[in-house]
N, C-alpha and C positions, 0 to 999 in steps of 0.2 A: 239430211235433206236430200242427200244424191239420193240412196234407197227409196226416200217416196217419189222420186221423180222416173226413175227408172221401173219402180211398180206401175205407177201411172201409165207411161209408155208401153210396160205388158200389157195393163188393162186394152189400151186403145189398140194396139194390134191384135189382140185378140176380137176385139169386136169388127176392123177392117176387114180381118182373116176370114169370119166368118160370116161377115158380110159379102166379103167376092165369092166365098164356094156357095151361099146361096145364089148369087147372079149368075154362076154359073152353071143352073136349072134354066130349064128355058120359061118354067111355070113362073119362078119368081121371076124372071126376066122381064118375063110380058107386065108380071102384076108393079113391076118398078120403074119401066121404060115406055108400057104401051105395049099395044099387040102389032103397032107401026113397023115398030122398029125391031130388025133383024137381030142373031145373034151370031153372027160369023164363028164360023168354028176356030180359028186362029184366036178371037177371045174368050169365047170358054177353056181354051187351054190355057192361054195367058192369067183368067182370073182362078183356074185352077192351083197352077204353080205359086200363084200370089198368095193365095189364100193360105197353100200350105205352109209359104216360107216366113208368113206372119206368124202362123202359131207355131214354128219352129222359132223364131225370130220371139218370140217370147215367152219360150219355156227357156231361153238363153238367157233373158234379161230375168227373170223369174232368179235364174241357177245364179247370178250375178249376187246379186241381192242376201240368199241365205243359201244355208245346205241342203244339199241334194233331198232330201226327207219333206222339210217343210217349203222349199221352193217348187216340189213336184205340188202339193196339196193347196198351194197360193195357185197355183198355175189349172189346175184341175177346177178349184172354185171360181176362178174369173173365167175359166173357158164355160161354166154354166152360169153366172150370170152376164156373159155375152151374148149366148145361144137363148137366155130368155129375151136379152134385149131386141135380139132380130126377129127372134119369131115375134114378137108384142110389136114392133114394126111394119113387119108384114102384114098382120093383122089389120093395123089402125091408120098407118103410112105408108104401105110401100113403094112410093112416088121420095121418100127423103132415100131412099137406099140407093137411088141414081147418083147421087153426091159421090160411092165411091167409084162412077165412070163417067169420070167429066169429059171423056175425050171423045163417050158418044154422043151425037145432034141429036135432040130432042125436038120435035117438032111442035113449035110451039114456048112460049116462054114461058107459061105458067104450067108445064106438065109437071116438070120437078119438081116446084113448089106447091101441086097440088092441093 
């Protein structure tokens, strides 16, 4: 039970992970926040380093789990079905990808939940 739980939390950092290095484009920025709203360069580096330390942070939980072999190939597969799931976000939502920058003002109540 611990191992699927710990999969699970790679799953989900994985998709965090790759969720901040897209916000920190400015294209998806705008397409997740509005073209309102700025992106201070202190937080594209902030969601840079986030993003990396998530998918470090879950090729760690990955390596937890099993051996080095098959924990690289769990960790490689959930980093492409994460990157499908953001791009398919972007695509159809990208007003839910503000979720992972609650600490920027959105103008407007209903933007995020677009």
């Amino acid at each position: 039970m611990l191992d699927a739980l710990l999969l699970l939390a790679a799953l989900a950092a994985n998709g965090a992970g790759l969720g901040w290095l897209a916000l920190a484009m400015e294209v998806h920025w705008a397409q997740a926040l509005g073209d309102g709203v700025l992106q201070p360069r202190r937080t594209v580096a902030w969601l840079r380093w986030a993003g990396v330390a998530a998918l470090a942070g879950s090729l760690a939980l990955c390596l937890s789990v099993d051996h080095g072999s098959m924990a690289s190939l769990v960790w490689v597969m959930a980093l492409a079905g994460a990157a499908l799931c953001i791009a398919f976000t972007l695509a159809w939502r990208p007003r839910v990808l503000g979720l992972l920058v609650p600490w920027v003002r959105v103008r407007g109540a209903d933007a995020v939940r677009g």
